[in-house]
N, C-alpha and C positions, 0 to 999 in steps of 0.2 A: 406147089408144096403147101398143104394144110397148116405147117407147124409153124408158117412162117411169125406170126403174130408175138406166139409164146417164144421164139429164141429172143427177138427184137426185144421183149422184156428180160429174158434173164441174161444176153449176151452183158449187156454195161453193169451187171452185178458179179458177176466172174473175172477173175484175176490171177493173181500168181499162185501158183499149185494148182487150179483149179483143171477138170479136164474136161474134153467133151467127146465123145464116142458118136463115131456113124457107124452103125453097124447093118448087117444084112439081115436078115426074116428070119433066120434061125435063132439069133438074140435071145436068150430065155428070160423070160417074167423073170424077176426079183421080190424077195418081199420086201416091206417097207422100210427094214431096218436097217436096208442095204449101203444107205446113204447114197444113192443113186436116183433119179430121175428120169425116169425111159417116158417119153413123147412118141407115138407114132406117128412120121413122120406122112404118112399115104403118097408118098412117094419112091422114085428109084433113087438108088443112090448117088450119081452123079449131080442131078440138079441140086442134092442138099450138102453137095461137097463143094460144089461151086457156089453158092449161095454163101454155104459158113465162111469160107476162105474168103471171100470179100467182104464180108462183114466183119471177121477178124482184121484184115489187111487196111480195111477202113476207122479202125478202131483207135483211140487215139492211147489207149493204156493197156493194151494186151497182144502181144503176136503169138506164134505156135512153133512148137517141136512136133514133127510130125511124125508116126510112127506109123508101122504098115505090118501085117501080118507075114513072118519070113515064108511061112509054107510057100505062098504065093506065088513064088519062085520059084519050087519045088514041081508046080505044075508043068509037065509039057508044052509048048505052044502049039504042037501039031492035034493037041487033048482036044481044047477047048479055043473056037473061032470068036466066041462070047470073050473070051477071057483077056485076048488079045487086045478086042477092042477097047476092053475096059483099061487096061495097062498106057495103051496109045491116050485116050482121055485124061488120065489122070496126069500124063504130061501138059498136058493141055491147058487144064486147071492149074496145076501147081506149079510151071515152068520150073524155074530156076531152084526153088526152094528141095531142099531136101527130106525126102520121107527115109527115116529108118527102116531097117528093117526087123524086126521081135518078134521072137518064138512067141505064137498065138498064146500057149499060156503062160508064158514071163508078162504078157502085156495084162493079162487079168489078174497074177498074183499082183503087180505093182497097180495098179487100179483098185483092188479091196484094200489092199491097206494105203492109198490115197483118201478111200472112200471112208476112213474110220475118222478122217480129221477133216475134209472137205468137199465140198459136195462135186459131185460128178453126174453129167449131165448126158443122157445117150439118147442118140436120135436114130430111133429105129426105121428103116426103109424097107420098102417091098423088093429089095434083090432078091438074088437067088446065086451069086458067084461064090464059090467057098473060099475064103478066105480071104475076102475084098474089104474086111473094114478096114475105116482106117482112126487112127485116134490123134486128136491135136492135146496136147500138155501144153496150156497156157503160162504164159511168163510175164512180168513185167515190160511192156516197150519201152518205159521211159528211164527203168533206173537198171544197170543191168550187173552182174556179180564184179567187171572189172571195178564199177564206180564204189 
């Protein structure tokens, strides 16, 4: 994965509120004023879902809410043999943790107006699965809403 260099720099500057998109190929350019950060990542998207997850997981001041595009559900499994496998992977990577599930554009309204007060950070992949991103919502690890 090319991007790896640039997350390692701006992963420990990212914190609470902060988000980070893995998105698939279809991902559209932004202008600048988006307050967004799109990296192409020259990668598929699983190695940059595994990679961020453990860099998250390793991280000593940030974990994730993770969020999934609901359609993705919506697909058949008899559709797509692609699709499947990717579903079974993403167990794989994420074990235990749970991925929500959000109407693909509830996830983009709540990400532009994220993006008006914080920076948000998208790592764009060479997929091609519709509806395979997935977004982490960064939060404090160390202080959290009971304390």
């Amino acid at each position: 994965m090319d991007a790896q260099p640039e997350i390692i720099v701006l992963l420990p500057l990212y914190g609470h509120r902060n988000w980070i998109l893995v998105v698939d190929k279809a991902f559209p350019a932004l202008p600048a004023s988006a307050g967004m950060q799109v990296i192409n990542t020259n990668s598929t998207m699983l190695p940059v879902l595994r990679y961020l997850n453990a860099k998250i997981q390793q991280s000593p001041h940030i974990f994730s809410h993770l969020y999934m595009d609901k359609e993705l559900n919506f697909i058949p499994a008899e559709r797509d043999a692609i699709l499947n496998q990717f579903k079974d992977s993403l167990h794989q990577i994420f074990g235990h943790q749970m991925i929500s599930p959000l109407l693909h554009d509830s996830v983009f309204t709540e990400v532009a107006e994220t993006s008006k007060r914080y920076q948000v950070l998208v790592l764009k992949t060479n997929s091609c699965i519709a509806y395979s991103s997935i977004y982490f919502q960064l939060d404090c690890k160390y202080w959290n809403a009971d304390k």
